[in-house]
C-alpha positions as CSV (number, residue, x, y, z in Angstrom):
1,X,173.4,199.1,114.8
2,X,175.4,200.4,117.5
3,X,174.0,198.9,121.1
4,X,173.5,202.5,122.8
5,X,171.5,203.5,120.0
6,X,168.9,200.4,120.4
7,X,168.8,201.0,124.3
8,X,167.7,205.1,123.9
9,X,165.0,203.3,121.2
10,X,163.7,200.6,124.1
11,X,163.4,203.3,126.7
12,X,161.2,205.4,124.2
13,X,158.8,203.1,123.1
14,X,158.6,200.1,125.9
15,X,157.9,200.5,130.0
16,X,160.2,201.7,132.4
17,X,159.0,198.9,134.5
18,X,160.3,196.3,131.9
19,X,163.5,195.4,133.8
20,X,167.2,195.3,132.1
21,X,169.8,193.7,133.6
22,X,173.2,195.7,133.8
23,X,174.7,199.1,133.9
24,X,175.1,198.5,130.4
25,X,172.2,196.1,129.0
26,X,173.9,193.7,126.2
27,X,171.8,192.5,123.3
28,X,171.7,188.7,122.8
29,X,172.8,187.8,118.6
30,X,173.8,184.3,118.5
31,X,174.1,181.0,120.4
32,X,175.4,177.9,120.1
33,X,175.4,175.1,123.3
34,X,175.4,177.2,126.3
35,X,176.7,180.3,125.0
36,X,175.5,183.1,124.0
37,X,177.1,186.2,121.9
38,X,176.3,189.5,122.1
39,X,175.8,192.2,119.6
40,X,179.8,193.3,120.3
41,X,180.7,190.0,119.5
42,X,181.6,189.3,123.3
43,X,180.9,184.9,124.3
44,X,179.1,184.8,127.3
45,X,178.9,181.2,129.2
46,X,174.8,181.1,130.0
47,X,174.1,180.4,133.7
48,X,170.9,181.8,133.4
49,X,169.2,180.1,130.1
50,X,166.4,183.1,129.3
51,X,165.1,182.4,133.4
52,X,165.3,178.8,132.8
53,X,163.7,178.3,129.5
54,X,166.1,177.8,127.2
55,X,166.9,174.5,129.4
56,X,168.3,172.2,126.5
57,X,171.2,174.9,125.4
58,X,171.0,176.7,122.0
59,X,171.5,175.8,118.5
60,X,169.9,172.3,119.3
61,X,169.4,170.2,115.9
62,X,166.9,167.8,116.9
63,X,164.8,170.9,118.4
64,X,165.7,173.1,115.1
65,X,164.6,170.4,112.4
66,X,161.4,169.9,114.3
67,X,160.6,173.5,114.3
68,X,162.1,173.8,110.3
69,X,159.9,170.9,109.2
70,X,157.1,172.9,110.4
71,X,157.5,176.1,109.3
72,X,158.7,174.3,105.4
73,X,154.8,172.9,105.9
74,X,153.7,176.1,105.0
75,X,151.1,175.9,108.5
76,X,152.2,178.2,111.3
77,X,149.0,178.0,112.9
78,X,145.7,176.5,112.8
79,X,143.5,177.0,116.0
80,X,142.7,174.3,118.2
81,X,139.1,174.5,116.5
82,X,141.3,171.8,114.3
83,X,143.1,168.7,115.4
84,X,146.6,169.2,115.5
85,X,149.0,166.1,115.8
86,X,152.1,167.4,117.4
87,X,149.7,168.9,120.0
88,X,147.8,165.9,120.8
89,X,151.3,163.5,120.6
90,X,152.9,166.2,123.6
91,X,150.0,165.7,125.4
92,X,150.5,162.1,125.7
93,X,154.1,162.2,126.3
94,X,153.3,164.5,129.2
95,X,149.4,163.2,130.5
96,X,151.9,159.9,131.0
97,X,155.0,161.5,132.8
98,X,153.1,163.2,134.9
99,X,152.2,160.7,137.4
100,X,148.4,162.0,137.4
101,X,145.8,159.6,137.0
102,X,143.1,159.9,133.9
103,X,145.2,163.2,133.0
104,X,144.4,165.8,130.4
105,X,146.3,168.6,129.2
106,X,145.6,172.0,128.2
107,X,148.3,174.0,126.4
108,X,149.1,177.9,126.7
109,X,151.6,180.3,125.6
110,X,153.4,181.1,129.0
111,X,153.9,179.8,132.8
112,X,151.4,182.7,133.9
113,X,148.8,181.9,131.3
114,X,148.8,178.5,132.8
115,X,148.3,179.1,136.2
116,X,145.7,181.7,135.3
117,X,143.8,178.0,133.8
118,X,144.5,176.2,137.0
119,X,142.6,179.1,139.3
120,X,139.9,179.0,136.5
121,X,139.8,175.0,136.9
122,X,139.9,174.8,140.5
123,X,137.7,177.5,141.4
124,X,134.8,176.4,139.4
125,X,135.3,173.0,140.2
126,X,135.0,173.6,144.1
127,X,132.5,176.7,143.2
128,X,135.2,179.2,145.2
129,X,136.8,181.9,145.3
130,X,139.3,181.2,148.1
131,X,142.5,180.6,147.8
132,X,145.8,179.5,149.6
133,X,149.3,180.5,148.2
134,X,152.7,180.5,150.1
135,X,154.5,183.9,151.5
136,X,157.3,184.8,149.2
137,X,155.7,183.1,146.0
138,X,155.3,184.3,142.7
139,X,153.1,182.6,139.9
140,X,152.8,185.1,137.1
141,X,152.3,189.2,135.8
142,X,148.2,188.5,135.7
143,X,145.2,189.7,137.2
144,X,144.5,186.1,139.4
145,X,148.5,185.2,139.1
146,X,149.5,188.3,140.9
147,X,147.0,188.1,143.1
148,X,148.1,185.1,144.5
149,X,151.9,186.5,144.2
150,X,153.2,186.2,148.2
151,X,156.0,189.4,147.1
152,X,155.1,193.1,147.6
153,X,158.2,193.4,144.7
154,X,156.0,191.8,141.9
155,X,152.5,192.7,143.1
156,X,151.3,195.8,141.4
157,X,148.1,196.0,142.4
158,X,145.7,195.1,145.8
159,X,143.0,194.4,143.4
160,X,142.2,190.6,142.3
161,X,139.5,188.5,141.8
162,X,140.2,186.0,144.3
163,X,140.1,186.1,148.4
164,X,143.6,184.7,148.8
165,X,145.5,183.5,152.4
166,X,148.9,183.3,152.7
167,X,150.7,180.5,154.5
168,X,154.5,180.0,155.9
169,X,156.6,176.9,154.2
170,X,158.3,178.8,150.9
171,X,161.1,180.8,152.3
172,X,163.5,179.1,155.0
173,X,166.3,181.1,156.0
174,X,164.0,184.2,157.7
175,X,161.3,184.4,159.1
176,X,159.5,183.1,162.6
177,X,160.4,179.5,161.9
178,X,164.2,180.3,160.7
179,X,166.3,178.0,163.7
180,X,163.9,175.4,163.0
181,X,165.3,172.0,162.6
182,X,163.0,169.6,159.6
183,X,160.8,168.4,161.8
184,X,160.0,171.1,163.9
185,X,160.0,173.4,160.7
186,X,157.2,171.1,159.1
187,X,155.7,170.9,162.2
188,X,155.3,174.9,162.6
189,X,153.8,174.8,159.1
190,X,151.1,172.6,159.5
191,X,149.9,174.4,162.6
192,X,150.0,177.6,160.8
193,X,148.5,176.3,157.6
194,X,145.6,174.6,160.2
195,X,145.3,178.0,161.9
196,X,145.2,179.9,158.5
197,X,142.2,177.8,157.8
198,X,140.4,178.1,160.6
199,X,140.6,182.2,161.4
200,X,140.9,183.3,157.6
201,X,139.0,181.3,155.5
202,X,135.0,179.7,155.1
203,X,136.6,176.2,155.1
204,X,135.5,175.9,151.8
205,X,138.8,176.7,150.1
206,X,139.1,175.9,146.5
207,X,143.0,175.4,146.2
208,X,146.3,175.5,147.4
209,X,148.9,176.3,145.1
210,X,152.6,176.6,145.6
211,X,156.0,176.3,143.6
212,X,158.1,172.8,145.3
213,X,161.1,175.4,145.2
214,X,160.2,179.4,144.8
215,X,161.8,180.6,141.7
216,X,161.6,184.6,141.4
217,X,161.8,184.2,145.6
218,X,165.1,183.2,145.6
219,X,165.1,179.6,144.9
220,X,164.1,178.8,148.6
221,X,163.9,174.7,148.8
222,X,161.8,173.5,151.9
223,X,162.2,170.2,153.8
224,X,161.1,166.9,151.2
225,X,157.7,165.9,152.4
226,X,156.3,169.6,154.0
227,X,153.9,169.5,151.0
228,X,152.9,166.2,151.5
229,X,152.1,166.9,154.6
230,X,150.2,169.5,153.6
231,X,148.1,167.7,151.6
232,X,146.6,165.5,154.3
233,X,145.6,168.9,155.8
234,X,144.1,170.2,152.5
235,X,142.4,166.4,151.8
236,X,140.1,166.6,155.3
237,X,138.9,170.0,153.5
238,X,138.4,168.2,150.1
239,X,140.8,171.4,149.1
240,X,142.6,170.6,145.7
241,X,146.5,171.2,145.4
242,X,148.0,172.8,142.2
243,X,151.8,172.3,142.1
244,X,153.4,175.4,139.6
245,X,156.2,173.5,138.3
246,X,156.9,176.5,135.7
247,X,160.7,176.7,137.4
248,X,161.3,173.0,138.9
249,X,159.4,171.1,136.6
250,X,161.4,168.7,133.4
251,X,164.3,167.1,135.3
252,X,165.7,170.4,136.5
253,X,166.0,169.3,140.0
254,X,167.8,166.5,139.4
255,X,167.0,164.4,141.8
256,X,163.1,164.2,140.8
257,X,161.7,165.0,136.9
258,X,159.1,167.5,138.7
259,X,160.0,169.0,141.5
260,X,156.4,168.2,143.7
261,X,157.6,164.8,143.6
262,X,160.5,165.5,146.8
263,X,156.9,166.1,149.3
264,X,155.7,162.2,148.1
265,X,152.3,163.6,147.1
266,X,150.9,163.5,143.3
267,X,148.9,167.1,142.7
268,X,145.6,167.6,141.6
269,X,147.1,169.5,138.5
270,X,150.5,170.3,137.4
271,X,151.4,173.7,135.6
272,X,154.4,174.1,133.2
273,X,156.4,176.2,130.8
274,X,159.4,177.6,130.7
275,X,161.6,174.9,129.9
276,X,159.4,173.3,127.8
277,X,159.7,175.1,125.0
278,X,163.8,175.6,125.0
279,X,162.9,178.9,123.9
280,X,159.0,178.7,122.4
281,X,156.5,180.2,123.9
282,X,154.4,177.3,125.6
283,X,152.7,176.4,128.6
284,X,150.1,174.4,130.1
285,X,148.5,172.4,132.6
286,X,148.1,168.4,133.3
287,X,145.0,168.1,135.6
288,X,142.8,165.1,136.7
289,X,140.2,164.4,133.7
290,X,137.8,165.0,136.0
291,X,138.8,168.4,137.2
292,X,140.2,169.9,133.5
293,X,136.8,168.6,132.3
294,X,134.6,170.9,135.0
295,X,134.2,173.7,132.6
296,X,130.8,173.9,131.0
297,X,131.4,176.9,128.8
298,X,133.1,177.2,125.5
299,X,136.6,177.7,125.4
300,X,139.5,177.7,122.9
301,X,143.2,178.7,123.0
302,X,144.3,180.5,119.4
303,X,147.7,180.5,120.1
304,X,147.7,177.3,122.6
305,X,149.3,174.5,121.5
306,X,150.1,175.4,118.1
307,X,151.9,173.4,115.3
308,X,155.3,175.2,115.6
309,X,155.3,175.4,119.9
310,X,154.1,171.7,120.2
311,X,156.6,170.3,117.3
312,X,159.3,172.3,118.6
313,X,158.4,171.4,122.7
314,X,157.7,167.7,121.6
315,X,161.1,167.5,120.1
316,X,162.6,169.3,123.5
317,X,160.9,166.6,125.5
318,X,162.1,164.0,123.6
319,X,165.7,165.1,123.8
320,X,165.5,165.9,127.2
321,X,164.4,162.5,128.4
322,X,166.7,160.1,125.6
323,X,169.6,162.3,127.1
324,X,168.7,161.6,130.7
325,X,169.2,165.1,131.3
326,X,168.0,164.6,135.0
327,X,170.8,162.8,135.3
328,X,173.3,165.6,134.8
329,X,171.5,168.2,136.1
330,X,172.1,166.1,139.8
331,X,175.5,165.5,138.8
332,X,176.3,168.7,137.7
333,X,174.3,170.3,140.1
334,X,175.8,169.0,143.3
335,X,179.3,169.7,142.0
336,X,178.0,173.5,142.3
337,X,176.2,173.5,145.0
338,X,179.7,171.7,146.9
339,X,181.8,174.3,145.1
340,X,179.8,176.9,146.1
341,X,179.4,176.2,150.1
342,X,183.1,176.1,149.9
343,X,183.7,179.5,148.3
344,X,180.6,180.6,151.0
345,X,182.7,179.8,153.8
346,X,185.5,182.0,152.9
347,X,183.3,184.9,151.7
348,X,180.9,185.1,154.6
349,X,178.9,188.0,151.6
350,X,177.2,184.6,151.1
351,X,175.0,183.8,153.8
352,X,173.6,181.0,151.8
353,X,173.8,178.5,148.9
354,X,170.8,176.8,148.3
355,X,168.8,174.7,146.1
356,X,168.3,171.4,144.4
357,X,170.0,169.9,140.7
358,X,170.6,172.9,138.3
359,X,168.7,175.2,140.5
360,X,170.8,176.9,142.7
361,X,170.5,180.4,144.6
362,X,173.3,182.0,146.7
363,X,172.1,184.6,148.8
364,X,174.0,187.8,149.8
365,X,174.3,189.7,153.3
366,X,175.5,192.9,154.4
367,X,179.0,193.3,156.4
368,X,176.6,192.6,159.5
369,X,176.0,189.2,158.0
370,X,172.2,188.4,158.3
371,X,171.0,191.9,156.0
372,X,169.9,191.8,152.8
373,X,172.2,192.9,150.0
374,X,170.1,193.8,147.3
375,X,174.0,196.4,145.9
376,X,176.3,192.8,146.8
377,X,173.5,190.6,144.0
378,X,174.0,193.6,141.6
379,X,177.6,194.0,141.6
380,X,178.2,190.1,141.5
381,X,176.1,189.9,138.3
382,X,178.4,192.7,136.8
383,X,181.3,191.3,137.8
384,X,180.6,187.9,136.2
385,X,179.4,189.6,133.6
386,X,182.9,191.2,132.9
387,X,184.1,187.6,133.3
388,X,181.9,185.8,130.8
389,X,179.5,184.7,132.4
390,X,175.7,185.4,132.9
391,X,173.8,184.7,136.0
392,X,170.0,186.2,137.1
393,X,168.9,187.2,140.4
394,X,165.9,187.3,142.7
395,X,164.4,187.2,146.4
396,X,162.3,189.1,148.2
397,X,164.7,191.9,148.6
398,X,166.9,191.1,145.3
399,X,170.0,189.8,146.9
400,X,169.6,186.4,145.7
401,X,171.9,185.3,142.5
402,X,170.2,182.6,140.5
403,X,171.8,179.7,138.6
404,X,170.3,177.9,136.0
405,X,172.3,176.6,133.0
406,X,170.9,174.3,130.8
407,X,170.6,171.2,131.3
408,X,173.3,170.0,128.7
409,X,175.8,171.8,130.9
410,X,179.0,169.8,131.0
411,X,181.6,169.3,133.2
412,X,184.0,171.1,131.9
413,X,181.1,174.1,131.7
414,X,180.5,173.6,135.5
415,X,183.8,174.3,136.3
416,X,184.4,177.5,133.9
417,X,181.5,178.7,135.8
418,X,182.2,177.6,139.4
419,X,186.0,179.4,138.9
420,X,184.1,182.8,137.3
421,X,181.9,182.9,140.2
422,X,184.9,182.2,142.9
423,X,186.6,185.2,141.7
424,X,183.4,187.2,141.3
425,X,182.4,186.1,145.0
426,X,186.2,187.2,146.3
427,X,185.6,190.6,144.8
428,X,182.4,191.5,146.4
429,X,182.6,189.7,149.6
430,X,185.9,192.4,149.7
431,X,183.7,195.1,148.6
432,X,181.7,194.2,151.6
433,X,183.4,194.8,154.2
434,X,185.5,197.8,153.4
């Protein structure tokens, strides 16, 4: 089917809000390791793994089998009104990684789904409907998710059921506290988190949530240990802390398997997704036993945890952690982020590269240096694009490109990439400043 044909039928019959990358949107046919080929039969190196999710590469045997050996069962889905092994073994494997004591798990279909269980747990627990989340985050497309979304660019509505408060901490490079060394920058939050508190809440908060490194925002990385800080604030409240580790969580860091774990503090409840699944839709949160177990109403999750998502997620895991993928994502990851701060101080169209492992964000200025560049973030992803290679894009004012391979990237890989994205860099920094 010819590719302009299929993009006249997807602006018919889906949103115009339903965002498409490119001048020229490509659709995605085939994969194998991390690439991808589109419907043209053009090889794309992926830098951008389906926004992190596809984070153990495509084509993956291990992952396929599990899946295959499911579907040949003839049992696609059951309900979790029945016991279903795969879902109860992924539990375990992640109830134990997780570092929370007495842990359960409840399993969903997607990141915002997830978070939407937290708010559910955590309210009802504390018997609350206040909420802290960070400026500049962004935990999901929901009612409650959006509401506690800290970006005017993914809010769509005023209207949600909570009474949220928005602290400082997510988003470094502007802002009040911006010349702020560690210290002082920690400092500054915890006075304004105690402030926030005191003039904008009851006291009786029922959680703080917040994403170790912001993922739509631009993957902005705080100082290690400003959460944990926060958390001594939050335990004189009795205020619970939800880390969303949809975006950081599985090794993807590198230098920690969940991202929380750079602030020294273990979370009253965990979400995930995303990566996960390398692909499946699944989701979930790992909670103390006491808190997941605060509901007194019936509940169920159809599509939760099903026999295909938790065979083919269970495999994932598995994979992930006999490969020591952690391992090479800091490896990897720090060979980028190097590369990169070199290219940035040539091509001054990069204010800043950021982030932690495979997690990486480079943010574009103006020819002024300091103003957003929302045209700069599109043109780089076309021009590495036309180079073979795909990268995303974010921030509070879109001029933040994203990086995040898969975790199986390899050397070799890294420095396709790094030399696509030089060149790509050179042209637009150039385009800058004519």
């Amino acid at each position: 089917m010819p590719k302009d044909d299929l993009l006249q039928r997807h602006r018919a019959v889906l949103p115009s809000w339903l965002a498409l990358y490119y001048a020229d949107p490509i659709e995605i046919v085939g994969g194998k390791g991390r690439r991808v080929t589109d419907s043209q039969g053009r090889e794309y190196l992926d830098f951008f793994a389906g926004i992190l999710t596809n984070a153990i590469g495509y084509d993956i045997d291990e992952i396929s089998d599990a899946i295959r050996a499911q579907v040949d069962s003839g049992v696609l889905h059951t309900s979790t009104l029945y016991l279903i092994r795969k879902q109860v073994e992924l539990a375990e494997k992640i109830a134990e990684v997780s570092g929370i004591p007495d842990a359960k798990v409840f399993f969903t279909n997607s990141g915002t789904e997830a978070n939407e269980a937290a708010l559910l747990l955590a309210t009802q627990y504390r018997k609350s409907d206040q909420v802290l989340a960070l400026r500049n985050s962004y935990h999901g497309r929901t009612f409650a998710a959006m509401g506690i979304t800290g970006n005017r660019g993914w809010s769509a509505s005023s209207l949600s059921p909570l009474k949220v408060s928005y602290v400082h901490g997510g988003y470094r490079m502007r802002g009040p506290f911006a010349t702020y060394n560690d210290a002082d920058y920690i400092a500054a939050c915890i006075e304004d988190l105690r402030e926030i508190l005191e003039v904008t809440t009851a006291g009786d908060v029922a959680c703080m949530i917040a994403e170790p490194i912001q993922g739509v925002g631009g993957f902005n990385v705080p100082p290690d240990g400003l959460f944990g800080e926060m958390k001594k604030v939050l335990d004189e409240y009795g205020i619970l802390f939800i880390s969303d580790e949809v975006q950081t969580g599985w090794g993807r860091t590198g230098e920690h398997f969940w991202g929380i774990q750079a602030h020294g503090v273990v979370p009253d409840a965990m979400t995930f997704a995303k990566g996960l699944g390398n692909g499946l839709a699944i989701g979930g949160v790992v909670a103390r036993g006491d808190l997941m177990d605060c509901l007194k109403a019936n509940s169920i999750s159809t599509f939760g945890g099903n026999p295909v998502s938790t065979a083919g997620a269970k495999a994932a895991l598995d994979y992930l952690l006999d490969k020591d993928l952690q391992a090479n994502a800091a490896k990897l990851g720090s060979m980028l982020i190097n590369g990169l701060r070199d290219v940035s101080a040539e091509n001054p169209v990069v204010a800043d590269v950021r982030g932690k492992g495979l997690m990486i964000g480079l943010e574009l200025v103006g020819p002024d240096g300091r103003s957003p560049s929302p045209a700069a973030a599109a043109r780089m992803l076309e021009e590495t694009k036309a180079r073979g290679l795909l990268v995303g894009k974010g921030g509070l004012h879109n001029n933040v490109v994203r990086l995040a391979p898969p975790l199986t990237l390899t050397e070799d890989e890294a420095e396709e990439g790094l030399a696509i994205l030089r060149e790509s860099i050179s042209v637009v920094d150039k385009e800058n400043k004519a």
